[in-house]
Structures are given as structure tokens and as C-alpha cells.
Phi, psi and omega in degrees: 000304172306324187301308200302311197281342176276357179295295170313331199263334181284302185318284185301013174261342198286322183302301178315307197286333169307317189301270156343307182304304156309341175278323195279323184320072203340150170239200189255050202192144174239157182265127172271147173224161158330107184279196156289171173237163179243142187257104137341311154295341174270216193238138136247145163078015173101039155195168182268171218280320167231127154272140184213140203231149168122165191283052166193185190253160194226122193296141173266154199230129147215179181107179161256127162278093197255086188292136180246139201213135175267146182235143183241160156288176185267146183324331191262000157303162203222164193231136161220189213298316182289347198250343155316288195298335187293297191289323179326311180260056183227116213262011191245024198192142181223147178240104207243151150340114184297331193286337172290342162284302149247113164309145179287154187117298204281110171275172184318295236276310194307304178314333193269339187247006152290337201275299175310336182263314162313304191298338196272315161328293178283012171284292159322322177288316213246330186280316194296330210286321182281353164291310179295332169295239217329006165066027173237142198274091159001333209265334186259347171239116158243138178221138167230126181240130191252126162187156217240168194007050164217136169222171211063186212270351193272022147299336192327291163310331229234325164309323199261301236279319158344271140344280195281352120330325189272340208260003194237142172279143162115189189231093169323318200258022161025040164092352207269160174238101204251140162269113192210171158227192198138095196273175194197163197240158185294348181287338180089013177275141189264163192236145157317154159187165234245155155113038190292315150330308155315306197272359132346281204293308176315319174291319172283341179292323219262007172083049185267128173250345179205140185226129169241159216221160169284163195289313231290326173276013176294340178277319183280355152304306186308297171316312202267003176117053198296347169094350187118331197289131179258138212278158167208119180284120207206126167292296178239182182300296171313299155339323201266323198259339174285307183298355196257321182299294181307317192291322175314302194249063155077008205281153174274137197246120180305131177225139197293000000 
């Protein structure tokens, strides 16, 4: 009898210390939550996000354009098993593999200048794909687009759509404040790209009614859920500026 209770007293301390081993242990995975957004149409840092110069005319603009953005911790944080289970069921939070965020290998400095160099890409990317819609020669438009603390590519769509907002009469966003994401080619094709769910939220905190997305991301909207937003699934550049056009004047507007 005694051997037996001590058996038990022995398992359950071994459980407790496993218990405990596990709680303290950093783990490999960080939590993303809803980043910030940027108005494309606006000002960042006391000028605006697109400038645009050179012998033509530039459109007065209202409403909003809103590129959405995911916020990650900084590499060296740490995550551990209670505060993991907690965001797993936290619908404002996604808990994704720390190595998808900064790759192994990679230092801090390197992940930061790859992210800028997607962005300045796809700035270039965005500028061309809106010129060749508008039938205009670079050599006859200068556009500079400026904005601060965001990188990788999925500002794309939202950059081009700008540009060709400002360079066009009328109003795309029909006053409206719509948010989306979406990388794009010099060609004006949109490319999926990830972290869609967060930037839902992100769109919707920020006072967004309609958000577009690449179609390709249409299912995962529909799971996790729009929130009220109404979604518009858009392929291409040319696509994006017909639906935006359809939603003013009443026109049928592409829906997941």
C-alpha cells in the first residue's frame, strides 16, 4: 500500500514538473494580430502617399483607399504554451510558425530589407501597371510614392488604383472608404497574397464598407468571414477600376 501511494505521489510530481516545463518554455510560433492601415489618398509623414508631377493634371480626390496590413512581434519575443492556447481561440489573432515570419537563416536586418525591397518593387510594379492602364508615358508622368513603416508587396493594387484615381475625373472610391489587399505586376495582374483574415479586421476597425481582395482569396474570405464588409473579388487592375466604377453608378459589382 505504502509503495503504491508512493508511486502516485512520485507520477504526480513528475506530471506537475512536466506541466510547468511546458508552460515556461518559449515556443516556436508568434502571435499576428491586425496592423495598421494606410490611406493611399492621403498624406503620410507630412506629404503624400502618391505624388504625382509632370504635365498633366492631377484630380482632387475624397473618400479613402486603405492598404491593410498585419503586425508580427519583434524576433526576439517570446511566446509561450498559455498565452499560445489563449490566441488559438482569439478570432483578433493568428498564431502562425515563427520561421514564416523571419526565416531561418535570416537575420532581423536581412528580413527587414527584403520586406523593403518587395515594397519598393511593388511600388514600381504599380506605378507601371497604372500608367499602361491610362495610356501614359512615364517619361511624361513622374509619380513617387512615399510611405513609411510597411514592406512587402501587398500595398500593389492599392498603389495602382490610387494613380489612376488621381489621374482620372470622378472618383473611384464614390466617397466611400474601402480597404483591400493585393500585389500586382507591371502587367496589372493581382497576385494572392496572405494574412487575409487580420486584414479584415484591420479594414473594418478602421472604418472601411468595402474591401477588395484577389479573387483567388475568396474562399478564405468567405470562411473566416467578412465582418459586414462587402467583399469585391478583382483579377486584374483593369478589373478593379471596372468594379469600383460598377459600385458608383449601380452597375453589377463582382462578389465572392
Amino acid at each position: 500500500m505504502a509503495r503504491t501511494q508512493r508511486t502516485l505521489a512520485v507520477s504526480v510530481l513528475l506530471v506537475v514538473i512536466l506541466f510547468v516545463f511546458a508552460f515556461s518554455v518559449p515556443m516556436p510560433y508568434v502571435v499576428t494580430t491586425p496592423g495598421s492601415t494606410a490611406d493611399v489618398l492621403g498624406d503620410d509623414a507630412g506629404r503624400p502617399v502618391i505624388e504625382i508631377s509632370g504635365p498633366t493634371v492631377v484630380d482632387p480626390t475624397t473618400g479613402h483607399l486603405l492598404l491593410t496590413t498585419i503586425h508580427a512581434p519583434a524576433r526576439g519575443d517570446t511566446i509561450r504554451l498559455g498565452s499560445l492556447l489563449r490566441s488559438w481561440w482569439d478570432t483578433d489573432a493568428s498564431v502562425v510558425p515563427k520561421k514564416a515570419i523571419y526565416p531561418e537563416g535570416k537575420s532581423v536586418k536581412e528580413v527587414v530589407e527584403t520586406n523593403l525591397k518587395d515594397m519598393r518593387d511593388s511600388q514600381d510594379d504599380a506605378t507601371v501597371a497604372a500608367l499602361n492602364y491610362l495610356g501614359k508615358a512615364p517619361d511624361q508622368v513622374q509619380v513617387k510614392l512615399h510611405l513609411t513603416d510597411v514592406g512587402g508587396p501587398s500595398a500593389g493594387l492599392f498603389f495602382a488604383l490610387g494613380i489612376v484615381d488621381k489621374l482620372t475625373p470622378g472618383e473611384l472610391t464614390g466617397g466611400r472608404t474601402i480597404g483591400g489587399t493585393g500585389a500586382i505586376d507591371k502587367a496589372g495582374k493581382v497576385g494572392e497574397i496572405g494574412g487575409l483574415p487580420l486584414k479584415l479586421l484591420a479594414a473594418k476597425r478602421d472604418g472601411a464598407t468595402v474591401f477588395m481582395l484577389p479573387k483567388g482569396e475568396c474562399a478564405e474570405a468567405t470562411r473566416v468571414g467578412a465582418g459586414g464588409l462587402r467583399l469585391i473579388p478583382v483579377e486584374t487592375l483593369a478589373g478593379a477600376v471596372s468594379a469600383l466604377n460598377a459600385l458608383n453608378s449601380g452597375g453589377v459589382v463582382p462578389r465572392c
